[in-house]
C-alpha positions as a Markdown table, in Angstrom:
| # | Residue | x | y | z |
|---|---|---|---|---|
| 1 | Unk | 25.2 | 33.8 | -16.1 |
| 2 | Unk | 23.5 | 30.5 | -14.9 |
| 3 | Unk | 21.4 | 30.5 | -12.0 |
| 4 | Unk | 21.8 | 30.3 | -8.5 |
| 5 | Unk | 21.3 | 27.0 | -6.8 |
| 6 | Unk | 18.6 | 27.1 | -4.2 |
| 7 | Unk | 19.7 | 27.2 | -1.1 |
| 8 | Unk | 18.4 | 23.2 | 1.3 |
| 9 | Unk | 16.3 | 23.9 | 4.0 |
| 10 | Unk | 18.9 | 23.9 | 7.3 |
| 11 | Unk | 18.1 | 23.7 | 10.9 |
| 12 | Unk | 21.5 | 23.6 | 12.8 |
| 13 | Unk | 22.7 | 23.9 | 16.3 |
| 14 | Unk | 26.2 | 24.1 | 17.6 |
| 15 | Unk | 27.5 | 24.5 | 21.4 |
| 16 | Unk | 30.8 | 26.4 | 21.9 |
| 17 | Unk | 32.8 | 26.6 | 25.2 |
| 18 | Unk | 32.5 | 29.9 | 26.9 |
| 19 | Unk | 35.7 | 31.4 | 25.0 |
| 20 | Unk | 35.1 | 30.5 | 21.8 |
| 21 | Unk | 31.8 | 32.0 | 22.1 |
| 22 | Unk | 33.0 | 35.6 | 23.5 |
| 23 | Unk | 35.5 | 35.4 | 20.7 |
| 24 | Unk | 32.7 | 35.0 | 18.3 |
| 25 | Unk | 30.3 | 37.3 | 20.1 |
| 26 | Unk | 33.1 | 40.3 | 20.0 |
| 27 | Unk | 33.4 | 40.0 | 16.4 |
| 28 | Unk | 30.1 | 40.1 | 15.7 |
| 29 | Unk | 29.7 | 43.0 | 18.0 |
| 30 | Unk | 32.6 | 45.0 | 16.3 |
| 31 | Unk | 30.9 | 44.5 | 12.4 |
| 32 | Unk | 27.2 | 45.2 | 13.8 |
| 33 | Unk | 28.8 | 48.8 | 15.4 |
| 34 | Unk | 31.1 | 49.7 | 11.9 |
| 35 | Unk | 28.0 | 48.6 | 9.8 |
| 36 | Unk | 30.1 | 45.8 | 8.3 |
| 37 | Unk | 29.4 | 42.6 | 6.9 |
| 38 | Unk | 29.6 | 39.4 | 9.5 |
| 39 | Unk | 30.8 | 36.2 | 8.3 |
| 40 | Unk | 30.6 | 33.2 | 10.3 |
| 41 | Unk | 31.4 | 29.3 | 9.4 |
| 42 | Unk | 28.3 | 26.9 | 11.3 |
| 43 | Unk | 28.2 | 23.2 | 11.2 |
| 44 | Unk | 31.1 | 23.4 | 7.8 |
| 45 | Unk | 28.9 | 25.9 | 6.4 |
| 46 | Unk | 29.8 | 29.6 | 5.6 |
| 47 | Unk | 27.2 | 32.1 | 6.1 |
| 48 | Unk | 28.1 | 35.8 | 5.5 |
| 49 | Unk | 25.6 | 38.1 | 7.2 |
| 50 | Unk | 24.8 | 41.8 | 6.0 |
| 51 | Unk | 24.9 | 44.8 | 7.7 |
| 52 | Unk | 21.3 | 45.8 | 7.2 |
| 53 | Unk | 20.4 | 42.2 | 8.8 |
| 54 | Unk | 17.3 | 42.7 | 11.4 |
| 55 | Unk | 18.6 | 42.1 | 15.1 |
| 56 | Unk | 16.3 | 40.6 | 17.6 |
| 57 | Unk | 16.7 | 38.5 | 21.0 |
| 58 | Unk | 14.1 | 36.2 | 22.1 |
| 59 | Unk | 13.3 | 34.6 | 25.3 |
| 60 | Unk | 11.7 | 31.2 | 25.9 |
| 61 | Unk | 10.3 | 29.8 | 28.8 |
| 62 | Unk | 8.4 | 26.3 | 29.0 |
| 63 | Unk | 7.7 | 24.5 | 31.9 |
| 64 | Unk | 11.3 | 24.3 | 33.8 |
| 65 | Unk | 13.7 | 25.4 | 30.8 |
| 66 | Unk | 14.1 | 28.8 | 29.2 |
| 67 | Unk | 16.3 | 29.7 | 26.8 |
| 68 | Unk | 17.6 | 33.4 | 25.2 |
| 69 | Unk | 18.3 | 33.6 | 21.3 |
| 70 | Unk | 20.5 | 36.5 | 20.0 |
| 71 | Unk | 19.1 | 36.5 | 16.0 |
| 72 | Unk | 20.4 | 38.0 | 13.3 |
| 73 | Unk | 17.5 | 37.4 | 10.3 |
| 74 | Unk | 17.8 | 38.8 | 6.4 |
| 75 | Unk | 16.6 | 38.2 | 3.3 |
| 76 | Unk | 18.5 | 35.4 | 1.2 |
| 77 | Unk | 20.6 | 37.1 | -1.7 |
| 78 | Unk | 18.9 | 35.4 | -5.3 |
């Protein structure tokens, strides 16, 4: 079997309106409660995210913006 390409270095944002995002934060939230894998197309990408994939939120604040992250992180498959 030949080896796996390595994966390019990617730093990607994308806005959504408010219904697109609930549709995409429901489905999310139904594979993270039946332990199921989540899988997600960003920027024309595909990403498939495990179920054992570490769930944090993180809050920002500097000077007059903040911001709130909802992160899924896991290990790259090789």
């Amino acid at each position: 079997m030949p080896p796996r390409k390595k994966k390019a270095k990617r730093d990607v944002e994308r806005n959504y309106p408010p219904q697109q995002f609930v549709k995409k934060l429901r489905r999310l939230a139904d594979s993270i409660e039946r332990g199921k894998r989540f899988r997600i197309q960003v920027g024309g990408e595909r990403i498939s995210i495990p179920p054992n994939a570490v769930i944090n939120i993180e809050h920002e604040r500097d000077g007059g913006e903040e911001e709130v992250e909802f992160q899924l992180q896991w290990t790259s498959e090789s």
